[in-house]
N, C-alpha and C positions, 0 to 999 in steps of 0.2 A: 501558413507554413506547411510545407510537405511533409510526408514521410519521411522524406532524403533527410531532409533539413531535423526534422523528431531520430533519426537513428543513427545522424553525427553526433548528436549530443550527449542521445548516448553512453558511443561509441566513444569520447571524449570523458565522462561521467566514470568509466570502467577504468582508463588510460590514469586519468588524474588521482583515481581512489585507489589504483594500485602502488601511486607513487608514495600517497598520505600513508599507508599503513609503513610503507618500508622506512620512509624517511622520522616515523616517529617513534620507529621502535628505536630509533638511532640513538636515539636524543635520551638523557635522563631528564625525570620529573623535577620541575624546577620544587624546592622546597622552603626558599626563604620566606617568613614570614611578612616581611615587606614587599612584597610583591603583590600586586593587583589583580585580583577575582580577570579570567581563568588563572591558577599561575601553575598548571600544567596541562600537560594534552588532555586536551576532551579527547574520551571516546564515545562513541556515536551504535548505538547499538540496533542490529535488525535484526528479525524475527526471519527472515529470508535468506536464502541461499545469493550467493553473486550475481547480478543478472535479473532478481526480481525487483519489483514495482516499489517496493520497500527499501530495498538495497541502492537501486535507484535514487530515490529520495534523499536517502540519508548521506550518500554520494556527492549529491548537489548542495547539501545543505554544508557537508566538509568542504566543498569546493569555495562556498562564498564566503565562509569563515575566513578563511585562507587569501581568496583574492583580495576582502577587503580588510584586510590586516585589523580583522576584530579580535583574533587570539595572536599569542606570543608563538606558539608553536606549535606544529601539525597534527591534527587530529588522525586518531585511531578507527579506522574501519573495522565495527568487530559484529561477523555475522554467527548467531549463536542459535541454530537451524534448530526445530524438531518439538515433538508435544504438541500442536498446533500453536506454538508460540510460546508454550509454558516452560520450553530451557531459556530464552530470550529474558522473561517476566520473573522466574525466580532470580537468575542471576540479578536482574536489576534489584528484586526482594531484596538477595544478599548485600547490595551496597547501600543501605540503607544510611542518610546523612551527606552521602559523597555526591557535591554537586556538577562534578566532571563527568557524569556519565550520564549521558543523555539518549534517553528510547524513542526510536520512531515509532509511531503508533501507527497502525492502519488499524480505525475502527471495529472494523468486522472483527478477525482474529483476537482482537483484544477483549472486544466486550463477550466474546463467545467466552475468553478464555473467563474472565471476571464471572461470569455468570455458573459457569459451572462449580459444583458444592467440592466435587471429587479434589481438584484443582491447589483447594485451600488460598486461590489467590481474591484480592478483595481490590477495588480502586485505591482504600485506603493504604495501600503500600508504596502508590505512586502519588508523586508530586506532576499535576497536569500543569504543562507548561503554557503549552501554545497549540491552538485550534488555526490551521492555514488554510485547506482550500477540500474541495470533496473532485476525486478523482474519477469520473465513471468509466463503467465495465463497456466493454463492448461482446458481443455476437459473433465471433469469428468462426470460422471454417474451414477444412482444405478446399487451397485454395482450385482445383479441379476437381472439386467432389462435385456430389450430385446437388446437394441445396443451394438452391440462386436466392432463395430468400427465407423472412422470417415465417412465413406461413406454410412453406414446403415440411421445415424444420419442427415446428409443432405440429401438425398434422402427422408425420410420422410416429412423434414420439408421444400421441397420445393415441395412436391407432395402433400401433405398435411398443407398447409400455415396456423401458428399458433395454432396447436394440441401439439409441445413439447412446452412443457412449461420449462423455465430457472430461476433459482435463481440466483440474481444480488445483490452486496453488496450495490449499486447506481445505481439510474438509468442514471448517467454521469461519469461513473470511467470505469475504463482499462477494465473489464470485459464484462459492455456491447459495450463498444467500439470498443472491438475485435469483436463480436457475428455482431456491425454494419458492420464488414470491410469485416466477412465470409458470411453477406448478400449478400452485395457487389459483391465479387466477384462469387459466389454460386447458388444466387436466391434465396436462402433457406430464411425462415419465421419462426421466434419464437415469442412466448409469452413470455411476462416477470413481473415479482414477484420479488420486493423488498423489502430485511431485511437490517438489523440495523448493519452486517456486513457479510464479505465473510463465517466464522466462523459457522454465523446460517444460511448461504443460504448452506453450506456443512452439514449440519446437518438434513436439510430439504432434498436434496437428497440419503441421507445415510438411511433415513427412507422412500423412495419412494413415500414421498409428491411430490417429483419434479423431471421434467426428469435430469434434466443439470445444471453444473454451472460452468462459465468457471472464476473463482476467482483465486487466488493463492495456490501454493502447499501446503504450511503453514498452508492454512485453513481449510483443507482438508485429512491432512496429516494420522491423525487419524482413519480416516474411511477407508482411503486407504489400511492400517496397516491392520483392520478389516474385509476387504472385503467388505464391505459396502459399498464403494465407488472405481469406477473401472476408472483410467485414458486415454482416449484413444488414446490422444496426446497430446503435450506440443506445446508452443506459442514463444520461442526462438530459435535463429540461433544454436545450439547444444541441442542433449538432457539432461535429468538430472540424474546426479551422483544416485539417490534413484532411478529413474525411467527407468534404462540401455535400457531397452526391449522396453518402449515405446516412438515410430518417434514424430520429428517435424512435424507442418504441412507443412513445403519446402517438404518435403521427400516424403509425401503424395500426393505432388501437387497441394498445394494452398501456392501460394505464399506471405505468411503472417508474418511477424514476430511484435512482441506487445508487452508488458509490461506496467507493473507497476514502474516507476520511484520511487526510494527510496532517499529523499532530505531532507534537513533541511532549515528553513527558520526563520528567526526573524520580528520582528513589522519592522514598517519605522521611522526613526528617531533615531537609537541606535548608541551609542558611535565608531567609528572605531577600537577603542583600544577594546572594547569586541568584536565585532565582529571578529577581527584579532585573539583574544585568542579562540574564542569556533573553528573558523575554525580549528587550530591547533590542540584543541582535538578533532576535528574529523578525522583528518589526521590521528593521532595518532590512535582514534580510532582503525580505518580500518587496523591498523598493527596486533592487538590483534588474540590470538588464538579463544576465545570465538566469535570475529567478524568472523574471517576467515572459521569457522566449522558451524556458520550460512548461512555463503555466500553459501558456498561449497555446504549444504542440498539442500538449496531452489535453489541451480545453478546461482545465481545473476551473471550477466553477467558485473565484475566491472566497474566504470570508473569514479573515483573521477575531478570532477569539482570544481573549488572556486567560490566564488560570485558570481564576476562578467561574468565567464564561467556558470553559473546554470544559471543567468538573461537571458543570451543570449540564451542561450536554450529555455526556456520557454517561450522567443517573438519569437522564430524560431516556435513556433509552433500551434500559435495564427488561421491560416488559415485552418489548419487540423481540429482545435477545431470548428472552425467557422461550416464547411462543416459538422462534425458527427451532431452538435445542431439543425442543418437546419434539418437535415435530421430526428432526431425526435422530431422536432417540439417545441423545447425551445425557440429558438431566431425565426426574421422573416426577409426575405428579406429588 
């Protein structure tokens, strides 16, 4: 699948989730007690501004609700920006019990947030629904700038420590998380500029405000389409279906592979019987053609987890999180 064909979707994804929010604020919450788990709008929450890889997501995920008449009525797009996800995560804190409101999780941001002491947020607040696919970062650039490739790009920025400058959707999600890991192993040294989503950190590179942003395809997709924005390598263990031509960085010689985890999650406290049914539609979900020609664009690397296989994940990986926050200076020994 192309670009073209990755930035209809979209561009469809943005069209369709502007209708769900209007159409349901329409509507009153259905409240009879004989009615059947959902028996009112889900709303569907991101940690992202409109436009990002999150917002995204959770766009699509209201979209299939919807196509495939698994709820009664339209799902809520409610994007709740800022804290690096901690207004997103307390509001969910707040609805503790209520199984109509449902968080998309992008792992980076989340487990940054989880880890951090200042925060006061714990896993234990959320109910892990569903583990779906890992979403990798890519390497991008203006698209007439000077870097043709990934070793132009390090080379600079470790002979020159903090002269590229980077667009980061967080400054604790997958994007800089990877840019800590090509530190890491590199030596290399960036500067970094945060926006309100990967979306406006692709947009700011596209216009040669910024050298780099290593955010997701989806966010980016656009510019890429346009020249604007030029990819130099991708962040997953194979390349991507839109991007044939352009290597992983294994291929290149840094031993790297990252993403963006794409998950769903509920309050703490919610009924086992809802829980039991949204996992289902997610199950479900993940069968649909409009999921599968998502996946397929952005290359999502599937692998559906339930609950209690996504909890365990995400305490699996409490010590990684610990090590990146050290390392820019959020948390303290």
């Amino acid at each position: 699948m192309s670009t073209a064909n990755l930035r209809g979707i979209s561009a469809m994804l943005m069209a369709v989730g502007a209708c769900i929010v209007t159409s349901a604020a329409a509507q009153a919450p259905a409240t009879s007690s004989g009615q059947g788990f959902p028996s009112q709008p889900l709303e569907l929450v991101a940690h992202t501004a409109s436009g990002g890889g999150t917002d995204q997501f959770v766009r699509l995920m209201a979209e299939i609700f919807v196509r495939e008449k698994m709820v009664p009525q339209m799902p809520v797009i409610s994007n709740r920006v800022g804290g690096g996800g901690a207004i997103a995560y307390n509001y969910m804190k707040s609805k503790r019990g209520d199984p109509h409101v449902i968080l998309a999780i992008a792992t980076g941001t989340f487990m940054s947030a989880m880890t951090r002491p200042d925060l006061g947020l714990s896993i234990d607040d959320f109910t892990p629904l569903a583990f779906m696919a890992m979403d990798p970062q890519v390497v991008a650039v203006t698209g007439d700038g000077r870097f043709k490739n990934v070793k132009e790009l390090i080379d600079v920025a470790r002979r020159e420590p903090n002269t590229i400058v980077s667009a980061i959707a967080s400054a604790t999600g997958s994007g800089r998380l990877f840019q800590y890991m090509l530190e890491k192993e590199t030596g290399a040294k960036f500067k970094y500029v945060s926006f309100k989503s990967g979306s406006e950190a692709g947009t700011a590179v596209a216009g040669g405000h910024i050298h780099l942003t290593t955010e997701n395809l989806s966010e980016v997709a656009a510019h890429v389409e346009s020249k604007k924005v030029r990819v130099l390598a991708v962040t997953g263990e194979r390349r991507m279906v839109p991007l044939p031509d352009v290597p992983t960085l294994k291929e290149l010689g840094y031993p790297i592979v990252v993403g963006t985890g794409r998950g769903l999650a509920l309050p703490a406290g919610v009924p086992k019987e809802a829980a039991s049914t949204l996992e289902g539609m997610v199950r479900r979900a993940m069968t649909t053609k409009i999921w599968k020609d998502y996946s397929a664009a952005n290359n999502f690397e599937e692998n559906f987890l339930d609950g209690a296989q996504f909890r365990k994940y995400l305490d699996s990986r409490r010590e990684e999180f610990r090590g990146f926050l050290l390392h820019v200076g959020l948390i303290k020994k």
